[in-house]
Each structure stands twice: as structure tokens, then as C-alpha cells.
C-alpha positions as CSV (number, residue, x, y, z in Angstrom):
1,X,42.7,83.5,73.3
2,X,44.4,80.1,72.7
3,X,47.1,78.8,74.9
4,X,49.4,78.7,71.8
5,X,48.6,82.6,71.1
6,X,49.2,83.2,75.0
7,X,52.2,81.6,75.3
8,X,53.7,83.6,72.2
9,X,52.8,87.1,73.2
10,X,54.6,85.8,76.8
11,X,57.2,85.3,74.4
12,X,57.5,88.4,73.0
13,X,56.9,90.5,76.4
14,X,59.9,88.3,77.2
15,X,62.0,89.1,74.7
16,X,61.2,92.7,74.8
17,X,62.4,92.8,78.5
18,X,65.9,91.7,77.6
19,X,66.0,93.8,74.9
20,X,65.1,96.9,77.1
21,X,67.7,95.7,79.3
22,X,70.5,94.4,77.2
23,X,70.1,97.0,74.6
24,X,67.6,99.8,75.9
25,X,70.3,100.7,79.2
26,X,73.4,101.1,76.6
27,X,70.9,103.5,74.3
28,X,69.9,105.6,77.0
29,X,73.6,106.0,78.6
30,X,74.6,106.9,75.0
31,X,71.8,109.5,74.5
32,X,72.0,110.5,78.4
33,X,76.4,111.1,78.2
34,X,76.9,111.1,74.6
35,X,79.5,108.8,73.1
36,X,82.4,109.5,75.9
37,X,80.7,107.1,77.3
38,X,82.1,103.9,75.6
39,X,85.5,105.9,74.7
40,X,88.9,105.6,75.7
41,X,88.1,108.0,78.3
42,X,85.5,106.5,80.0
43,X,87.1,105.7,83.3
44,X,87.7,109.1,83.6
45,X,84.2,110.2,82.4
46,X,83.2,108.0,85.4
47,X,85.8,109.5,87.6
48,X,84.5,113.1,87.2
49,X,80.8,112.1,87.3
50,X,81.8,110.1,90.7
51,X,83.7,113.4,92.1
52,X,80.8,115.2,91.0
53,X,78.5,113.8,93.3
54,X,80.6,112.4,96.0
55,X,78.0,112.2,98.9
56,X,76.0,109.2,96.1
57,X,79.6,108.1,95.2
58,X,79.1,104.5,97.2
59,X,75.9,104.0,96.0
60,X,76.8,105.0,92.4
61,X,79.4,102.7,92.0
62,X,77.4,100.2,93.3
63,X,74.9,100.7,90.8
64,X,77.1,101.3,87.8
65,X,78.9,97.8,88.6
66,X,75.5,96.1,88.5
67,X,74.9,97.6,85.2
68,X,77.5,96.4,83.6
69,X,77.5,93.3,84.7
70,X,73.5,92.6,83.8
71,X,74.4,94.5,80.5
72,X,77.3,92.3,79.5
73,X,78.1,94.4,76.2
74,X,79.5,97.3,79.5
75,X,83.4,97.0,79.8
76,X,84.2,96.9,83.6
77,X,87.4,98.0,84.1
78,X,86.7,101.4,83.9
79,X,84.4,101.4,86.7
80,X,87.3,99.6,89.1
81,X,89.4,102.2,87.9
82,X,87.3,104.8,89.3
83,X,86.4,102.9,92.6
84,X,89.8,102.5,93.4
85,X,90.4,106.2,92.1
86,X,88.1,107.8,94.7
87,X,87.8,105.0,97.7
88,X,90.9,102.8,97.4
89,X,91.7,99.4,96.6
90,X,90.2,97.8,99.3
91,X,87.2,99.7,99.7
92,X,86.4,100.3,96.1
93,X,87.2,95.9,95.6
94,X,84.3,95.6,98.2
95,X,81.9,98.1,96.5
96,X,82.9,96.3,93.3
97,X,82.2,93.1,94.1
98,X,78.6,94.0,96.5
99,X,78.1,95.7,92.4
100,X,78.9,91.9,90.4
101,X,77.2,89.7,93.0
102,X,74.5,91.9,92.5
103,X,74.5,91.5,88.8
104,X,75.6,88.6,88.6
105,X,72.3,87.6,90.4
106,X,69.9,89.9,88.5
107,X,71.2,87.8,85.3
108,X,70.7,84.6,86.5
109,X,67.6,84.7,87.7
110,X,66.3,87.0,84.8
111,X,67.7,84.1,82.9
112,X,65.5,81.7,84.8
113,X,62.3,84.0,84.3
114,X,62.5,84.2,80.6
115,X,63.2,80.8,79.9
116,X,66.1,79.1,76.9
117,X,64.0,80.5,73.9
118,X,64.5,84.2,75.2
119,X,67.9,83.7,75.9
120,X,68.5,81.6,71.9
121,X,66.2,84.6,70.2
122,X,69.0,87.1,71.7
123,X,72.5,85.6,72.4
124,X,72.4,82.9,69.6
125,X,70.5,79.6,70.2
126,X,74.1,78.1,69.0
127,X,76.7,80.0,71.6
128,X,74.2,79.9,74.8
129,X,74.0,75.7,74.4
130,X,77.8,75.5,74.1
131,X,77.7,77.5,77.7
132,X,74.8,75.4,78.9
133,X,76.7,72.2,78.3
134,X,79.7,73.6,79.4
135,X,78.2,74.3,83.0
136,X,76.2,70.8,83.1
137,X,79.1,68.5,82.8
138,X,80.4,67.6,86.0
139,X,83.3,70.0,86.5
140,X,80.9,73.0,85.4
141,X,81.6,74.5,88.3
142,X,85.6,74.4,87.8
143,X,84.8,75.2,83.7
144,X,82.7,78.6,85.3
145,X,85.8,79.3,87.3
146,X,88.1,78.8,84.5
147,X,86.1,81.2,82.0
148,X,85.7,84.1,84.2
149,X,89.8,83.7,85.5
150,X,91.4,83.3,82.2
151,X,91.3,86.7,80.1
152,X,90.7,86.8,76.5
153,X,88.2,83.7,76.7
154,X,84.1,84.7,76.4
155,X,82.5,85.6,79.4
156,X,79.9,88.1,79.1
157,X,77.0,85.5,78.8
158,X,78.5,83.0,81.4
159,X,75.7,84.3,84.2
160,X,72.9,84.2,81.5
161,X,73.7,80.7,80.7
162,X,73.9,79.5,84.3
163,X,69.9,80.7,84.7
164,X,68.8,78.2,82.3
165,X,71.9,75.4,82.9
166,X,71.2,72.5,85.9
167,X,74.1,74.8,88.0
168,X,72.9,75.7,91.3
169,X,73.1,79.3,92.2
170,X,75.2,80.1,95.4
171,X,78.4,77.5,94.0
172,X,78.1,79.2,90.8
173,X,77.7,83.1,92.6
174,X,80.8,81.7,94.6
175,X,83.3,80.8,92.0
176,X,82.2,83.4,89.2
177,X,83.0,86.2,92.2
178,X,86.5,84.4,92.7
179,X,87.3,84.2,89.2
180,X,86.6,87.6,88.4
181,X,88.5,89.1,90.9
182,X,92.3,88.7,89.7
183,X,91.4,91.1,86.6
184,X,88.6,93.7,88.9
185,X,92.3,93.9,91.5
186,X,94.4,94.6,88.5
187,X,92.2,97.5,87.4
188,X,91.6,98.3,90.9
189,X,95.6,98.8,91.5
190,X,95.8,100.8,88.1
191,X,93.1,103.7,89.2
192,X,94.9,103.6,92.3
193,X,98.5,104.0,91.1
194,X,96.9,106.9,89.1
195,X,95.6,108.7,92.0
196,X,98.5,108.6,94.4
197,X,100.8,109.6,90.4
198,X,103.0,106.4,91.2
199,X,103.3,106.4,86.9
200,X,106.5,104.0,87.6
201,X,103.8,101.2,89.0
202,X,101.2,102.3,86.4
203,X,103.9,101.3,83.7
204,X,104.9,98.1,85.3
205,X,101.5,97.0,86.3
206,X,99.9,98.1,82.5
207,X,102.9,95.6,81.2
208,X,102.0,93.1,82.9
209,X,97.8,92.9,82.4
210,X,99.2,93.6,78.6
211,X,101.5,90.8,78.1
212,X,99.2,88.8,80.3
213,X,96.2,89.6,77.9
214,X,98.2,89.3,74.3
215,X,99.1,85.6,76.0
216,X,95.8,84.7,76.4
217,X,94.8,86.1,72.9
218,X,97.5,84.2,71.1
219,X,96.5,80.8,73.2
220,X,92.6,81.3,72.6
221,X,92.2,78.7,70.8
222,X,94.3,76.2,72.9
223,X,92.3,77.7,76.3
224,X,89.0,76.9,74.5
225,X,90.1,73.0,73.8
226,X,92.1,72.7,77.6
227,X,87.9,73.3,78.8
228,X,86.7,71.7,76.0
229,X,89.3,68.9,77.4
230,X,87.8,69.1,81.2
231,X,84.9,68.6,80.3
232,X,84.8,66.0,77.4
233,X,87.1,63.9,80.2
234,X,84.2,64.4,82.6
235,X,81.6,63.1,80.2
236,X,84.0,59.7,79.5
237,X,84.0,58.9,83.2
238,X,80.3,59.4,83.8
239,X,79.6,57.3,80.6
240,X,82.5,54.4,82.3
241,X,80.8,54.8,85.4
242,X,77.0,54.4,83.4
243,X,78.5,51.2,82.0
């Protein structure tokens, strides 16, 4: 076998773990729960599922965070909801973020292991080099930080891109768990309004992430240039300071 003929069936063993992962865990979930799953209801699918098997509760939310995280197509608040639901907001914002750090590990260095042609052949080789230079300009850090805390911009394939940018990974672990955990509190403080039936703070606080949200929505565009901004300032001063 040549190393050419090698190097493409590592390729394609590549590519068919991310597609076993990315697409193969969401398949399963649908055929294993049916399609409650990724409905309205799902946080309290997940709920009554957790309640179901309370003395793996911890370790089930735990592993359910990870999931969703690795397999970035998973929304997440439902699973806040339901850690705040059975544990609290404290306790469940601990099991929830032990859950991302976890993931957000697995998909950085699963990033690293299947290399940039993996990662183009799934998520687009276009949209995974706009992250890539986004995280290897100077502030990438502070652009990382920026994507995760402001809702409404893309994020899902934030820790993919990291894997294969020049980022280092504990900085990058650091401010992705920061930024992500204004929105994980706010879902956190909804399951928990909804256990203790405190609907007047369920109302106020569901304004709120709304208004919040439709902001960011209407200002897409305007968030995407103010990072576009960061960053195309940071490339001027390294080119001054080259010159």
C-alpha cells in the first residue's frame, strides 16, 4: 500500500469517527427516546428520566452535559434546567460545568487528532478558517470569550476550531468556561424557579433571557463586525510593529 492510499483511508477512518460522533449520538438518542427528545419538552423529558433514576442522577447529568457539548448540534439549556430542577443552582452549576469542561476538552483534542481536513470535510472548510483566524489573531483569546458570552452569535464549533487553531488549551478551557456561564446560570435559575413554583420569577427572568436574546438577534450582524473589529485592529498593530 502506498503512503498516498494510507494516508486517505486514515482520512476516511477519520471522518467516519466525527460522523459517528457528531451525527451517529443524535441518531441513536432519536431512535433510543423518540423525537421528545429534541422537542419543546425536552427539559422535562430530561427531568423525568433524571427522577427516574435518581441514585445515577449526578453522574447522568454529567454525562448528558458532555454530550451536548462534543455534539454541538445538542441545545443545552435543557439540561441546566434539569440540573438546577433536581440539585439546585449551585450544585447543578458545578455538575454543569465538570459536564462542559469535559466536553469542551473531548472536542478539542478530538480536533487535534483528526487534523483541519476532517474538520473542512464536516463543518465547512469555509466557516472553520473564519474561526481558526478568529482564535489566532492576538486577542483570540478575548474573541473566544466574546463568542461564547454574547447570545445569538455562532458557537457550536468554537472548541472544534480551537483543536486545530495555534490557541493553547488551558487559556482557551478558561475563558470558553467563563463565557458560557452567564446563559448555563440563566437556565439554571429558570429550572429552579420552576421547582420551588416561584412562576412570578419564571416570568420576569424568561423576559429578560428573551429581550436579551431578540437584542442580540437584531445586532447580529453589528456583533459579528465589533469582533471582526478586535481582531482586524490586532492584525494592524502586529503588521506596525513588523514594520
Amino acid at each position: 500500500m502506498s503512503d498516498s492510499s494510507g494516508k486517505k483511508i486514515i482520512a476516511i477512518l477519520k471522518l467516519i469517527l466525527l460522523v459517528v460522533i457528531i451525527a451517529g449520538i443524535p441518531a441513536f438518542l432519536y431512535l433510543r427516546y423518540g423525537s421528545g427528545i429534541f422537542s419543546k419538552d425536552t427539559a422535562y423529558n430530561v427531568v423525568e428520566y433524571l427522577q427516574q433514576n435518581r441514585r445515577n442522577a449526578v453522574l447522568l447529568i454529567i454525562g448528558i452535559q458532555v454530550i451536548q457539548v462534543v455534539v454541538c448540534v445538542l441545545p443545552g439549556q435543557p439540561i441546566q434546567f434539569a440540573a438546577s430542577y433536581m440539585f439546585g443552582v449551585g450544585r447543578g452549576y458545578l455538575l454543569s460545568v465538570i459536564g462542559a469542561v469535559i466536553g469542551t476538552t473531548i472536542s478539542f483534542y478530538l480536533a487535534k487528532l483528526l487534523g483541519s481536513e476532517a474538520m473542512h470535510l464536516f463543518f465547512g472548510e469555509e466557516r472553520i478558517k473564519d474561526y481558526q483566524r478568529r482564535l489566532n489573531s492576538g486577542k483570540g483569546l478575548l474573541l473566544a470569550f466574546l463568542i461564547y458570552l454574547i447570545p445569538g452569535v455562532p458557537k457550536d464549533l468554537v472548541s472544534y476550531a480551537a483543536g486545530i487553531s495555534e490557541m493553547r488549551f488551558r487559556p482557551f478551557l478558561l475563558v470558553a468556561t467563563i463565557g458560557r456561564s452567564p446563559a448555563m446560570l440563566g437556565s439554571l435559575l429558570v429550572g429552579h424557579f420552576f421547582e420551588k413554583q416561584n412562576y412570578t420569577a419564571i416570568i420576569i427572568l424568561t423576559v429578560a433571557i428573551v429581550l436579551i436574546m431578540l437584542v442580540c438577534f437584531i445586532k447580529r450582524d453589528k456583533l459579528v463586525a465589533f469582533l471582526d473589529m478586535i481582531e482586524r485592529k490586532d492584525a494592524e498593530s502586529e503588521v506596525k510593529t513588523d514594520g
